[in-house]
C-alpha positions as CSV (number, residue, x, y, z in Angstrom):
1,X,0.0,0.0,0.0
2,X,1.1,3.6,-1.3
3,X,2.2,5.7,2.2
4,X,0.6,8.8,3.8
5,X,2.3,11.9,4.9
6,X,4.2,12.1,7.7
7,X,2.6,15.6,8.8
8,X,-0.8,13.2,10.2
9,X,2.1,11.6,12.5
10,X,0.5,12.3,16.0
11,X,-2.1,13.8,15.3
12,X,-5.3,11.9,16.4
13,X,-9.2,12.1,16.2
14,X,-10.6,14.8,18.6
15,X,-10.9,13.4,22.0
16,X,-14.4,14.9,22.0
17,X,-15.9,13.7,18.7
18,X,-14.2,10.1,19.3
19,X,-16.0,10.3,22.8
20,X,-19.2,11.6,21.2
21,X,-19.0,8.7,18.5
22,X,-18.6,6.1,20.8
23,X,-21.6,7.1,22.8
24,X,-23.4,6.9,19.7
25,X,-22.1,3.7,18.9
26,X,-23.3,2.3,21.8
27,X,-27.1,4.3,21.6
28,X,-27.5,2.1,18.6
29,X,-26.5,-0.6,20.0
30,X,-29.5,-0.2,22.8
31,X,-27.7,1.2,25.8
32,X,-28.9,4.7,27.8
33,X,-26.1,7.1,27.2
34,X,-26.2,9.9,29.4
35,X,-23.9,11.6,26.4
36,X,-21.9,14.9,28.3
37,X,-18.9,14.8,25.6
38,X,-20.0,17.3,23.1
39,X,-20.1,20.8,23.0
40,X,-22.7,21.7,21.2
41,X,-25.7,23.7,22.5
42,X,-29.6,21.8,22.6
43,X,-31.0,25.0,21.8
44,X,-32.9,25.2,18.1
45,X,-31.5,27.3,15.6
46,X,-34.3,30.8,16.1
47,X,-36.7,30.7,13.6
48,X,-35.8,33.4,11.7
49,X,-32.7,32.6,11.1
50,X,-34.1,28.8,9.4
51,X,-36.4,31.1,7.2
52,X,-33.7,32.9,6.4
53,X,-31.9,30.1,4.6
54,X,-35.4,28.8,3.1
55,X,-36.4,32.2,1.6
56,X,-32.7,32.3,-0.3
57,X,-32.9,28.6,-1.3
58,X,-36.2,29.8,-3.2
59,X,-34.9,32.8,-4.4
60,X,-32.2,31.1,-6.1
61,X,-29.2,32.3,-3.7
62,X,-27.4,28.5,-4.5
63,X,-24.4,29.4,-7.0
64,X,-21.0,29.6,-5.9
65,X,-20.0,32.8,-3.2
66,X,-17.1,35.0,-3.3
67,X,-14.3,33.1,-1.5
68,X,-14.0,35.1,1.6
69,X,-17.8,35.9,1.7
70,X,-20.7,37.3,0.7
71,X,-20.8,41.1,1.2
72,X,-24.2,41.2,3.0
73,X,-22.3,38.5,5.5
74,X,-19.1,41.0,5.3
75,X,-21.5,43.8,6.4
76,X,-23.5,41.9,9.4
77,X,-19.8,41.0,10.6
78,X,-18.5,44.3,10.6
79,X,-21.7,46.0,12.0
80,X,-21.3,43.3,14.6
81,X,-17.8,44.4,15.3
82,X,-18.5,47.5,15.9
83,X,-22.0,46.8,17.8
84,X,-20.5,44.7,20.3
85,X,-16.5,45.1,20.5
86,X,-16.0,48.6,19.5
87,X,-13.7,47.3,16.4
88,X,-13.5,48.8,13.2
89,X,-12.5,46.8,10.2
90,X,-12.7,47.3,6.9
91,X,-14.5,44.4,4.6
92,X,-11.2,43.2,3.3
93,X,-10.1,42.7,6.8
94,X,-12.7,40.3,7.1
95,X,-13.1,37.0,6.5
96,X,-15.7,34.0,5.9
97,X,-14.9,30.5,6.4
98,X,-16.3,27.3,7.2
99,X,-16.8,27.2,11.0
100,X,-13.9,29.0,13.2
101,X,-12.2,26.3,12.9
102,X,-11.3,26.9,9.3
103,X,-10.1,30.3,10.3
104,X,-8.3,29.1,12.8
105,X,-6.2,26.4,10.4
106,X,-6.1,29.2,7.3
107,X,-4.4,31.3,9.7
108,X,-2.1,28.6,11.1
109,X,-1.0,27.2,7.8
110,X,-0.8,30.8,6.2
111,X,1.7,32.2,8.6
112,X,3.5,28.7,10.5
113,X,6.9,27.8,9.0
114,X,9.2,24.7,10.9
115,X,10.6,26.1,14.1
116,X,8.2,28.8,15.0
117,X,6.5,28.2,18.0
118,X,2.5,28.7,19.4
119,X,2.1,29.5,22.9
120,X,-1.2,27.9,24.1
121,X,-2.7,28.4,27.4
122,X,-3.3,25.0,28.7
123,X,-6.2,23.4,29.0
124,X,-7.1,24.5,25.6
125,X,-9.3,23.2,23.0
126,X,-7.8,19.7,21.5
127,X,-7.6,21.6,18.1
128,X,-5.4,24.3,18.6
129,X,-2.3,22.1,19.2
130,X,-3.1,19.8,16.5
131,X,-3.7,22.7,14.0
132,X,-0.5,24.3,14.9
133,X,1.7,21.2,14.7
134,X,-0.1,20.2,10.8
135,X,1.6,23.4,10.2
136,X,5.0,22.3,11.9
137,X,5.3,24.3,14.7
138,X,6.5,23.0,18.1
139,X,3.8,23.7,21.4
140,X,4.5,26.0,24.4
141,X,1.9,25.3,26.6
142,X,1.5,27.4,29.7
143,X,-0.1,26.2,32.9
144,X,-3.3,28.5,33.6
145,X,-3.8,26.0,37.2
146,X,-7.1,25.2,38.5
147,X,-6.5,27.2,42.1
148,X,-6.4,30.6,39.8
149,X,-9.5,29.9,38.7
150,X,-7.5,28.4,34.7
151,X,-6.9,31.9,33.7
152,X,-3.8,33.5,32.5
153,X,-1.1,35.0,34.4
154,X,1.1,37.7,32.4
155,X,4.1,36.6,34.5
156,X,3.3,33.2,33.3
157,X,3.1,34.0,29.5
158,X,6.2,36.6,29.3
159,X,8.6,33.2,30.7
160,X,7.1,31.1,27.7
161,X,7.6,34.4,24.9
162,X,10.6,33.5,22.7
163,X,11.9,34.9,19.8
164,X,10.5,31.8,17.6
165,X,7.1,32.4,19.2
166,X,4.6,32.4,16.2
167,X,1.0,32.9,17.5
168,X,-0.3,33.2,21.2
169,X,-3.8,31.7,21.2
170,X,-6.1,33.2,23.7
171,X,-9.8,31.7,24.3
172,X,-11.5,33.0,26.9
173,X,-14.4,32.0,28.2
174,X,-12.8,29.2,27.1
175,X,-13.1,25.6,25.7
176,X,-12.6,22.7,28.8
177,X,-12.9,25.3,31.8
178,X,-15.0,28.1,31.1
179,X,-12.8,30.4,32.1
180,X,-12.7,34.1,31.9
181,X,-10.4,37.0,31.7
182,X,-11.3,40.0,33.6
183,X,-10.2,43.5,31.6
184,X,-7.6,43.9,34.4
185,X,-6.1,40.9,33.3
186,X,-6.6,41.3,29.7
187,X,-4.8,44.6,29.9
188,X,-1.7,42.8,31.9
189,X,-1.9,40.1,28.8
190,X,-1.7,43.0,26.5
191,X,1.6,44.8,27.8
192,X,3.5,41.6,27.7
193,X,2.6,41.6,24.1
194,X,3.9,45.1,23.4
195,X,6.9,44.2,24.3
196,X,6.9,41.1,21.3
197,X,6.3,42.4,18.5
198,X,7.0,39.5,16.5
199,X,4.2,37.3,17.9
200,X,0.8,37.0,15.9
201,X,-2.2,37.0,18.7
202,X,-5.3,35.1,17.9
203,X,-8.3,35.5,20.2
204,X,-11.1,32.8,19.9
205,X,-14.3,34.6,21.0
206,X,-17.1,31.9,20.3
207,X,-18.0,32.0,23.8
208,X,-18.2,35.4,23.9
209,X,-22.1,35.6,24.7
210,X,-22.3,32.6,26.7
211,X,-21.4,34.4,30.4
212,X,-22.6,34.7,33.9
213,X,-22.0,36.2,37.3
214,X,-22.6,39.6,35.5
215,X,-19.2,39.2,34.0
216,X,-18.6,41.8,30.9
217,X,-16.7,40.0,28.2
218,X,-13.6,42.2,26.9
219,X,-11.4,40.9,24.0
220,X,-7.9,42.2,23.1
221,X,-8.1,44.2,20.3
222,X,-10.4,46.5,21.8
223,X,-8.6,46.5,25.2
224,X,-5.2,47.5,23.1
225,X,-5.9,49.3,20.2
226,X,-2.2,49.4,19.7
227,X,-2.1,45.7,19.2
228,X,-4.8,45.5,16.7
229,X,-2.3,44.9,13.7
230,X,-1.1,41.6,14.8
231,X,-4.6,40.5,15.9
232,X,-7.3,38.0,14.5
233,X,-10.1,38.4,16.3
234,X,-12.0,35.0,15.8
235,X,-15.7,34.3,16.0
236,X,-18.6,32.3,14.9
237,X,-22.4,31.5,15.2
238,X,-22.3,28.2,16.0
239,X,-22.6,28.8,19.9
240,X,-24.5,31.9,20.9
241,X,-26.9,31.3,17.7
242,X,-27.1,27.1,18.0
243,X,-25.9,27.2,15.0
244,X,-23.2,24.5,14.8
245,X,-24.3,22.2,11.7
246,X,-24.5,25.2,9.3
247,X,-20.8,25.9,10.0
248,X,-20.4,29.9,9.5
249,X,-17.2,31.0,11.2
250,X,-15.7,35.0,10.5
251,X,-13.2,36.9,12.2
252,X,-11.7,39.9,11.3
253,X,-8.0,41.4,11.6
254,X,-4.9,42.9,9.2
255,X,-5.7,43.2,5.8
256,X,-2.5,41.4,4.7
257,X,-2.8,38.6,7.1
258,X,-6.5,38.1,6.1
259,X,-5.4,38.2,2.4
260,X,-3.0,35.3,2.6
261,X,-5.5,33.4,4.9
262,X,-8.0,33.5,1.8
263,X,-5.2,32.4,-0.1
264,X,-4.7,29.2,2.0
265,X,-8.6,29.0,1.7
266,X,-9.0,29.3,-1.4
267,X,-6.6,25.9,-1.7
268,X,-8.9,23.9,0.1
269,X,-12.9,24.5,0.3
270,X,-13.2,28.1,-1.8
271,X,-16.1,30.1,-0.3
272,X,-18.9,28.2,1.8
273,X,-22.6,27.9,1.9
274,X,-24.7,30.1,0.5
275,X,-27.9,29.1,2.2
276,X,-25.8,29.4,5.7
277,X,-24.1,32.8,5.0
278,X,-28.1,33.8,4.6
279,X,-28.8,32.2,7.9
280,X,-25.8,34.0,9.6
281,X,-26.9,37.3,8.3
282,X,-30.1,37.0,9.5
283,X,-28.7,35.7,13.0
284,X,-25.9,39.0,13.7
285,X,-28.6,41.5,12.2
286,X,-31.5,40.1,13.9
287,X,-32.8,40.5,17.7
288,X,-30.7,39.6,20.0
289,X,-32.3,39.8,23.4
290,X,-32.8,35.8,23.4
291,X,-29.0,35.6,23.8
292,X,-29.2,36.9,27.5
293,X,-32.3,34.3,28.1
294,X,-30.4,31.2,26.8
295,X,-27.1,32.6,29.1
296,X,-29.8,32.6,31.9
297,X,-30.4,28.9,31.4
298,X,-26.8,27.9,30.7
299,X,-26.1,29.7,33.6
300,X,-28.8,27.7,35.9
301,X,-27.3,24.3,34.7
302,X,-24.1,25.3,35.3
303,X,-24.9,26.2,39.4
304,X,-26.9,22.4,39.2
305,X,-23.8,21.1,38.0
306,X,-21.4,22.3,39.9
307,X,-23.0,21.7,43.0
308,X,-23.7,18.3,42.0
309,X,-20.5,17.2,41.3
310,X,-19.2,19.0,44.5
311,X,-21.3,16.4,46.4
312,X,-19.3,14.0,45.1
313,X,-16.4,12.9,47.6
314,X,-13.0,12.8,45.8
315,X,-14.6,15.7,43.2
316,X,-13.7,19.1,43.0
317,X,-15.8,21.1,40.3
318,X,-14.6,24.9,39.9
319,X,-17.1,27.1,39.1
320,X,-16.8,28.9,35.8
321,X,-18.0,32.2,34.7
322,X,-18.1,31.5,30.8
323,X,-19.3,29.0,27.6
324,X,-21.1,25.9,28.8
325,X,-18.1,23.0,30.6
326,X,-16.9,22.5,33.8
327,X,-13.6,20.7,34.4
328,X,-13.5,19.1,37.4
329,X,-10.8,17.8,39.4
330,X,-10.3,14.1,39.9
331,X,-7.0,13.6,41.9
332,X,-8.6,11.4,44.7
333,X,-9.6,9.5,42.6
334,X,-6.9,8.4,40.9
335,X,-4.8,4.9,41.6
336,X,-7.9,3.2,42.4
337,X,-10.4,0.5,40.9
338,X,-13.8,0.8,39.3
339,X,-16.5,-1.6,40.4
340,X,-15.9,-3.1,37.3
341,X,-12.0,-3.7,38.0
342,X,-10.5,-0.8,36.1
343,X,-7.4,0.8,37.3
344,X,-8.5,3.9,37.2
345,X,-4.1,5.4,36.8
346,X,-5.7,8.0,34.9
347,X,-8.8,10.5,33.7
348,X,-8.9,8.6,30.4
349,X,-9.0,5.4,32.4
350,X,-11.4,7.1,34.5
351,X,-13.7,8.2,31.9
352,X,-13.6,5.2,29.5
353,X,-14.6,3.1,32.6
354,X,-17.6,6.1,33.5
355,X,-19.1,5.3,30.0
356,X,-18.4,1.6,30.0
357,X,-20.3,1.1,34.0
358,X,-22.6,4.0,33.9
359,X,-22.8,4.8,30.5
360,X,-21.8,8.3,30.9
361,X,-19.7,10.3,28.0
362,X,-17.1,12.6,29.3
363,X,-13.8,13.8,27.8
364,X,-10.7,13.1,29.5
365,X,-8.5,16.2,31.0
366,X,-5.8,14.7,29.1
367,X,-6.9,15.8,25.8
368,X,-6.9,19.5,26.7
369,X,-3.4,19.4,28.4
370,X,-3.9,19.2,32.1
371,X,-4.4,16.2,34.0
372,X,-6.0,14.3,36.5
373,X,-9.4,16.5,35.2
374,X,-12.5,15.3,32.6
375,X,-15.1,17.8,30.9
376,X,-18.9,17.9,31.2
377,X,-20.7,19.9,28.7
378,X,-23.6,21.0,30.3
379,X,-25.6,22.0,27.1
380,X,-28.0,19.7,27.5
381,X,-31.5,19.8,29.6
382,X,-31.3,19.4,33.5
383,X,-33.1,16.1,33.7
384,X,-30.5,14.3,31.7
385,X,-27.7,16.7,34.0
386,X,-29.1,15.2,37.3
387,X,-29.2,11.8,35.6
388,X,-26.1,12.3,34.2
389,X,-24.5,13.9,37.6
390,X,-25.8,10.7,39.4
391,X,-24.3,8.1,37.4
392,X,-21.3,10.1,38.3
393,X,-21.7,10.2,41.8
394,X,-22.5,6.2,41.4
395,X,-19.5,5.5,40.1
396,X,-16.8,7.4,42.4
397,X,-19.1,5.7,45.1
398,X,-17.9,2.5,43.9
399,X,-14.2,3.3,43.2
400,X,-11.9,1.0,45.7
């Protein structure tokens, strides 16, 4: 058999979507998953939005779009720029792409050369690291620990700066932990990175809407105006707007960066669906007070959650102010046996032997750079949370 590249080497099947697929394996094969693994909201898409895409179908709106987006997307993107992050780009400073994670790897592959280096806060979504190595850069990671509630320190980040440091990759709220980064913080970020001016920062902002506690959302750009030439700020509709099969990602940032990211997408899926670029117009330009009534909800599941699993003896569940996880903390846990006579030496043992005995799907802490932890999504309704919380508790119950 004919070989495959040796840039795959390592890189693996999101820990999430295998989890997610084996939970749906196993629904088909008869068994009750309680199915916590994916993060992906069980909200509809609003109604408007679904028309939307319906009344363009019928009016014809199906031929191939301009590569980096319609302009009527281009518009609603900037108008939401400005709206909600006091950013003003120009429409060839933005960019269209399928999902943000398709901006996320045009930007990787469009600027990555062997030897640079991406500094990732860790835990971070599984992607980021695989992304950035596809493109042959080596990993920083930097330890955001649980007891500092997983956020950033700028003491922290200037030690892990070198001069082959590529991209910093900020996500906040962010993707395990639901972490946030207060402006205070932010603005600490943002000084170390005037002193590097040969680092790239890329803010994922997906979460942006989904926060509680009364927390105000800041991203960097607008914190640091000065910076806003070697920023891509990153967003989507696939979270706020339950939006995640339609696969609309934009972000916006430097005009030559965002020219040689269309470039690199131009190489691999062109422009993407016109039916779904109508659907994200009509999501950015259309009301938005239901955003606030859906954070409401995630915010109530998350308080069930979290003091569910801190009922739990030998789990420690921090609370988060942001997006719709919790990571907790499994150290006690670790080094002992299942009831069904699994080691459980670590959280992907622990979590493959949760869905095997109690038919729970979790992600392991592993995946996202920071061990002994797993992530819950809570995006699901609270019946199948306390269900799902239960089994938990069931199962440390029976740990030996």
């Amino acid at each position: 058999m004919p070989g495959f590249a040796d840039r795959l080497n390592g890189i693996g099947i999101s820990a999430s979507a295998a989890m997610t697929d084996k939970a749906s394996a196993l629904k088909a094969e008869g068994m009750k998953i309680i199915s916590l693994s994916s993060g992906e909201p069980d909200f509809p898409t609003p109604g408007h939005v679904v028309d939307a895409a319906i009344a363009a179908a019928r009016a014809g709106d199906t031929k191939y779009p301009p590569q980096d987006g319609k302009p009527a997307l281009k518009k609603a993107v900037q108008a939401k720029f400005q709206r909600e992050n006091h950013l003003d780009y120009a429409l060839d400073e933005i960019l269209v792409a399928n999902g943000a994670k398709q901006i996320i790897y045009d930007a990787m592959m469009a600027t990555i050369n062997p030897g640079d280096e991406v500094v990732l806060p860790t835990p971070s979504w599984i992607s980021y690291a695989d992304i950035a190595r596809l493109a042959g850069a080596s990993i920083v990671s930097v330890p955001c620990p649980a007891e500092g509630g997983f956020r950033l320190s700028a003491a922290a980040l200037e030690a892990a700066i070198t001069p082959k440091t590529k991209w910093l990759v900020l996500n906040f709220p962010g993707n395990p932990t639901g972490a946030c980064c207060p402006r205070a913080d932010m603005e600490a970020i943002a000084a170390v990175l005037m002193k590097h001016p040969q680092v790239w920062i890329m803010t994922d902002d997906i979460y942006e809407h989904l926060i509680y506690d009364g927390f105000t959302f800041c991203t960097i750009a607008e914190v640091e105006p000065r910076l806003k030439d070697r920023v891509l700020t990153v967003n989507g509709v696939s979270k706020a707007y339950a939006m995640t099969g339609w696969r609309v990602g934009y972000c916006g940032g430097p005009r030559a960066l965002i020219a040689v990211m269309n470039n690199m997408q131009g190489q691999s899926t062109s422009g993407i669906n016109t039916l779904a670029q109508a659907a994200a117009v009509a999501a950015l330009n259309g009301p938005q007070d239901f955003l606030k009534d859906r954070a409401a909800e995630y915010q109530a599941r998350r308080d069930l959650v979290v003091s569910l699993l801190n009922a739990i003896p030998g789990v420690r569940c921090h609370t988060p102010q942001g997006a719709f996880y919790v990571y907790p903390d499994i150290s006690d846990c670790m080094g002992r046996t299942s009831a069904g006579g699994r080691l459980i030496a670590t959280d992907a043992d622990f979590v493959m032997a949760l869905l095997e005995e109690q038919q729970v799907a979790s992600v392991q802490g592993a995946a996202y750079g920071m061990s002994p932890f797993f992530r819950i999504s809570y995006a699901t309704d609270t019946d199948t949370l306390r269900e799902g919380c239960r089994r938990i508790s069931a199962f440390v119950d029976g740990l030996k």
